[in-house]
C-alpha positions in Angstrom: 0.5 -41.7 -103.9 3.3 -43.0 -102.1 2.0 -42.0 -98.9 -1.1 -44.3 -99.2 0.8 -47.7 -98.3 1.8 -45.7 -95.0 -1.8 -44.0 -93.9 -2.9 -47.0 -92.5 0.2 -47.5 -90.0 -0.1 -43.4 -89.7 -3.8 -44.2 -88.4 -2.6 -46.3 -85.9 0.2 -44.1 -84.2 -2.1 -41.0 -83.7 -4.8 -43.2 -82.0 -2.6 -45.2 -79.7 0.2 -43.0 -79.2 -0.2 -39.3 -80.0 -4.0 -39.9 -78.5 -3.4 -40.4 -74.8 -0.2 -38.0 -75.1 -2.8 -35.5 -75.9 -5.2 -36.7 -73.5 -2.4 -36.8 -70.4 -1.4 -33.5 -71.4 -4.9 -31.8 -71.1 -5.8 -34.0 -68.1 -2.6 -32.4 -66.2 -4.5 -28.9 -66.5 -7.4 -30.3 -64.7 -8.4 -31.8 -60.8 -8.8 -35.3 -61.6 -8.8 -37.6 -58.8 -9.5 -40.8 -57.3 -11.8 -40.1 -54.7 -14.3 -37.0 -53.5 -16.1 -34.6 -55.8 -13.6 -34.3 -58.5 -13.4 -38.3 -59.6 -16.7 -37.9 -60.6 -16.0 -34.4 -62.9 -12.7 -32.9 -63.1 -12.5 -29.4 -64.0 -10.3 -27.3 -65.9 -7.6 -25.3 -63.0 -5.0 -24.1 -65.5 -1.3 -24.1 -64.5 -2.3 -25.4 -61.0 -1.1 -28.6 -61.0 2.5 -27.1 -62.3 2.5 -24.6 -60.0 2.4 -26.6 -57.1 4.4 -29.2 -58.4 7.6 -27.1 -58.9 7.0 -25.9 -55.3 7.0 -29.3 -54.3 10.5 -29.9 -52.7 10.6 -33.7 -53.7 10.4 -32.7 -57.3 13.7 -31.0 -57.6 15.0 -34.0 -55.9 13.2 -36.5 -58.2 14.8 -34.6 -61.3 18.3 -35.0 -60.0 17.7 -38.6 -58.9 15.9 -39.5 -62.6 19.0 -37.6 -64.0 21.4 -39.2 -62.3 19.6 -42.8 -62.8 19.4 -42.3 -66.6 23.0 -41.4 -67.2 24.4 -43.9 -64.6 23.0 -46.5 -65.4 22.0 -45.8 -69.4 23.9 -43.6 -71.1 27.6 -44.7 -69.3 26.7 -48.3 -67.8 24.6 -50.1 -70.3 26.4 -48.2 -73.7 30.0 -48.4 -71.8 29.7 -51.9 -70.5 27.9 -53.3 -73.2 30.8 -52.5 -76.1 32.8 -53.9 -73.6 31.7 -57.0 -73.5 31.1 -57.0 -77.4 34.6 -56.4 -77.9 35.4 -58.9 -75.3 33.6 -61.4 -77.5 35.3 -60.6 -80.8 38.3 -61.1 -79.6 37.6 -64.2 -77.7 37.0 -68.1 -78.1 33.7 -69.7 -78.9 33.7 -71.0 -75.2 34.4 -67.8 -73.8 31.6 -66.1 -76.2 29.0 -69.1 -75.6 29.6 -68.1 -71.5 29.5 -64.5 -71.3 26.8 -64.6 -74.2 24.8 -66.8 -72.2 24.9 -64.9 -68.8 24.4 -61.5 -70.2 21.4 -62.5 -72.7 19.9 -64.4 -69.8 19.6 -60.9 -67.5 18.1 -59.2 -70.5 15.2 -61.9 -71.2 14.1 -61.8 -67.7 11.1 -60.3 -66.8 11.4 -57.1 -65.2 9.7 -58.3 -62.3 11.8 -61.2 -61.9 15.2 -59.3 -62.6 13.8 -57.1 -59.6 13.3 -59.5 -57.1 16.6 -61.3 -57.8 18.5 -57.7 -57.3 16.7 -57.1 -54.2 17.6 -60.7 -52.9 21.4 -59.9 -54.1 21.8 -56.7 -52.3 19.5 -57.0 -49.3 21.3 -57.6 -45.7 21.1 -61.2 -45.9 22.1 -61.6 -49.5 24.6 -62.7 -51.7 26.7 -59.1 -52.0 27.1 -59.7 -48.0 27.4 -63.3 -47.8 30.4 -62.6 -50.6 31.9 -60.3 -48.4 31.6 -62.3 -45.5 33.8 -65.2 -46.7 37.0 -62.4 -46.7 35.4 -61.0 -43.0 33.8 -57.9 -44.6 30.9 -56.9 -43.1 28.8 -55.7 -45.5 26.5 -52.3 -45.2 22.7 -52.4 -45.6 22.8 -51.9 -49.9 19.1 -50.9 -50.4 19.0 -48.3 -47.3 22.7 -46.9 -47.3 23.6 -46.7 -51.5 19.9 -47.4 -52.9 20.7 -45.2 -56.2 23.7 -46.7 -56.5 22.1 -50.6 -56.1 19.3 -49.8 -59.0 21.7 -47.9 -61.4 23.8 -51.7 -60.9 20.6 -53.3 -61.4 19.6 -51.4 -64.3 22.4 -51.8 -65.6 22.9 -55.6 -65.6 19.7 -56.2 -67.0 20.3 -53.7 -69.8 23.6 -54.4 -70.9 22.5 -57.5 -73.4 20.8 -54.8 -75.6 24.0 -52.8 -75.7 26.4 -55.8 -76.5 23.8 -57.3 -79.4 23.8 -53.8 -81.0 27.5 -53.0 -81.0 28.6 -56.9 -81.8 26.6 -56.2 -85.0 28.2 -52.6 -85.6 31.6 -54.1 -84.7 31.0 -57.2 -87.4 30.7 -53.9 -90.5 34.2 -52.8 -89.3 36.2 -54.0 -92.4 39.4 -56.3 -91.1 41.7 -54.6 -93.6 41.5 -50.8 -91.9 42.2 -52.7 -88.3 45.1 -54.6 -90.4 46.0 -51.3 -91.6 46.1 -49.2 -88.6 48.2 -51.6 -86.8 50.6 -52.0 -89.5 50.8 -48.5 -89.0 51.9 -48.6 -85.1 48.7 -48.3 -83.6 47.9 -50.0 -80.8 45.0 -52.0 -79.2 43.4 -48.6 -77.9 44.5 -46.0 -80.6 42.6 -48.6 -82.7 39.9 -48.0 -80.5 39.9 -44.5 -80.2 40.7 -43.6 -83.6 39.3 -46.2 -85.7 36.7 -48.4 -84.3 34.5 -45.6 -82.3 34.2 -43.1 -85.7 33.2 -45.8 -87.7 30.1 -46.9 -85.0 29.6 -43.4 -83.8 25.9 -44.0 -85.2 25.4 -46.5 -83.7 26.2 -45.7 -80.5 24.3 -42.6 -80.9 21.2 -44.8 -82.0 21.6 -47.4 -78.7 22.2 -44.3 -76.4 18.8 -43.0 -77.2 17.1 -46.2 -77.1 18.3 -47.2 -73.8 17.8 -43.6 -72.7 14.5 -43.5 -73.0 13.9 -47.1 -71.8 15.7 -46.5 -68.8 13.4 -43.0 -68.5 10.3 -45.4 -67.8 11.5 -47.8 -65.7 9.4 -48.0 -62.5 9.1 -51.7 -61.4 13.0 -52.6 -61.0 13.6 -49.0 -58.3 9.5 -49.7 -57.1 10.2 -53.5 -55.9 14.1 -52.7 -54.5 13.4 -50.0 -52.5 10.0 -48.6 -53.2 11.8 -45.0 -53.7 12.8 -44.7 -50.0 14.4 -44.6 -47.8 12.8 -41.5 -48.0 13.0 -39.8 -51.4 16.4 -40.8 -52.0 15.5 -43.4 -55.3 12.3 -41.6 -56.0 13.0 -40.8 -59.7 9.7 -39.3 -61.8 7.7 -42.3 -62.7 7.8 -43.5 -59.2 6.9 -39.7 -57.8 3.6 -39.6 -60.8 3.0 -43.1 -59.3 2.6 -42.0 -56.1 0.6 -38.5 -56.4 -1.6 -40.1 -58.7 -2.7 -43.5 -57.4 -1.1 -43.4 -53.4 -2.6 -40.0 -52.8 -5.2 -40.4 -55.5 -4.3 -37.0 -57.3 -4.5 -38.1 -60.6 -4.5 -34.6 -62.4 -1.1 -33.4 -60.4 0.5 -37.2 -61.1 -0.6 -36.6 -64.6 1.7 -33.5 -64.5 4.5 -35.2 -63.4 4.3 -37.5 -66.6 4.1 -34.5 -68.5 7.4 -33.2 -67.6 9.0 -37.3 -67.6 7.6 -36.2 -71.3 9.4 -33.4 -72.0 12.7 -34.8 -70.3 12.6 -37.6 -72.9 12.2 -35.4 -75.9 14.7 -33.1 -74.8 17.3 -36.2 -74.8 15.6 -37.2 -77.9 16.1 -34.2 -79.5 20.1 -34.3 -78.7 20.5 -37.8 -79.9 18.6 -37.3 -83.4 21.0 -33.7 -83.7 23.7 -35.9 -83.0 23.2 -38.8 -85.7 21.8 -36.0 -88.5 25.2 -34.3 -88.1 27.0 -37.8 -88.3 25.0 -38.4 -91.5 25.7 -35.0 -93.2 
């Protein structure tokens, strides 16, 4: 009986969710396309589509770039930055609080779109990054075609961070005063504090904000797609951008749908990890 109240919210998960995770996963088995005799019928080709994807050199590459995308600019920037900043504001004025609080929230609201266009306009040739380093007669490189992971992890991660910093103030504001009081009474300085006090106490919650902004920063596709479009080359073509681009630039819907697959799997793996991690903080 007390799984009645929850059937109807049950209903709607396995149709909107677990229904086109189901459908994407059989339509990567089959020859679905945009154009010629398969867009009007795909048929079933097996492993096909897998095969040939993990023969495709750009997909190793993609994996390592998606990787490397995730943890930069997720799992270290956003979480690392982010409790910065929220200690930074505990132990700060109400002006100090009101600015940074302000500046950060306001990257964070910001359509995606929007937060894309004004990171392209900061690090392209003529932007402000160069026109900075002008001023001090630094000529600056060409961000987007010399470093463009290293310009979307930044990007990523300054439009991410707000998340971060809400989440640990609030775990930071159920630290009780009186074990702080208590450690430093006992010697222990601003870090050991840190370290040994403030960090155990919020461990689940930073396990809980290091899978959510995992796995938001897994699907991001518009920020990398309008910076640099995945090029120069492959070289910030992560997975969504590489499904986008078998499936609707070359119009092979079936092998892009395999791509999503695996962007999938990498996301419950992670997923997996984090929820191992917060059941053993809980036991």
């Amino acid at each position: 009986m007390r799984t009645i109240p929850l059937l109807p919210a049950t209903v709607l998960l396995a149709v909107f969710l677990l229904g086109p995770i189901l459908s994407s996963f059989y339509g990567s088995f089959t020859d679905s396309s945009l154009s010629g005799s398969a867009a009007a019928g795909s048929k079933f080709i097996g492993f096909d589509n897998y095969s040939a994807l993990f023969a495709d050199p750009d997909f190793p590459t993609a994996v390592i770039l998606t990787l490397l995308f995730v943890i930069g600019s997720a799992v270290i920037g956003q979480n690392v930055l982010g409790l910065g900043l929220a200690l930074l504001m505990r132990s700060s004025g109400r002006l100090v609080r009101s600015v940074v609080g302000t500046f950060v929230v306001a990257a964070w609201v910001l359509p995606e779109i929007v937060a894309a266009f004004a990171s392209y306009a900061f690090y392209r040739d003529t932007g402000t990054a160069n026109s900075f380093l002008a001023l001090f007669g630094i000529a600056g490189p060409s961000w987007l075609y010399v470093f463009p992971m290293l310009v979307v992890i930044l990007a990523n991660t300054w439009r991410g961070t707000a998340f971060s910093m809400l989440v640990y103030s609030a775990a930071l504001a159920d630290v009780p005063d009186e074990i702080q009081e208590a450690a430093e009474m006992d010697g222990a300085n601003g870090w050991k504090r840190l370290r040994l006090v403030t960090l155990p106490m919020i461990r689940q919650s930073i396990a809980t904000n290091a899978m959510i902004t995992t796995l938001q920063t897994l699907s991001v596709f518009t920020l990398i797609f309008v910076m640099t479009g995945g090029g120069p080359g492959v070289q910030s073509t992560t997975l969504p951008l590489l499904a986008y681009q078998e499936a609707f630039k070359f119009g092979q819907l079936g092998f892009g749908t395999a791509i999503a697959t695996i962007m999938l799997l990498v996301g419950a793996i992670f997923s997996i990890f984090y929820i191992r991690a917060l059941r053993t903080d809980l036991e």
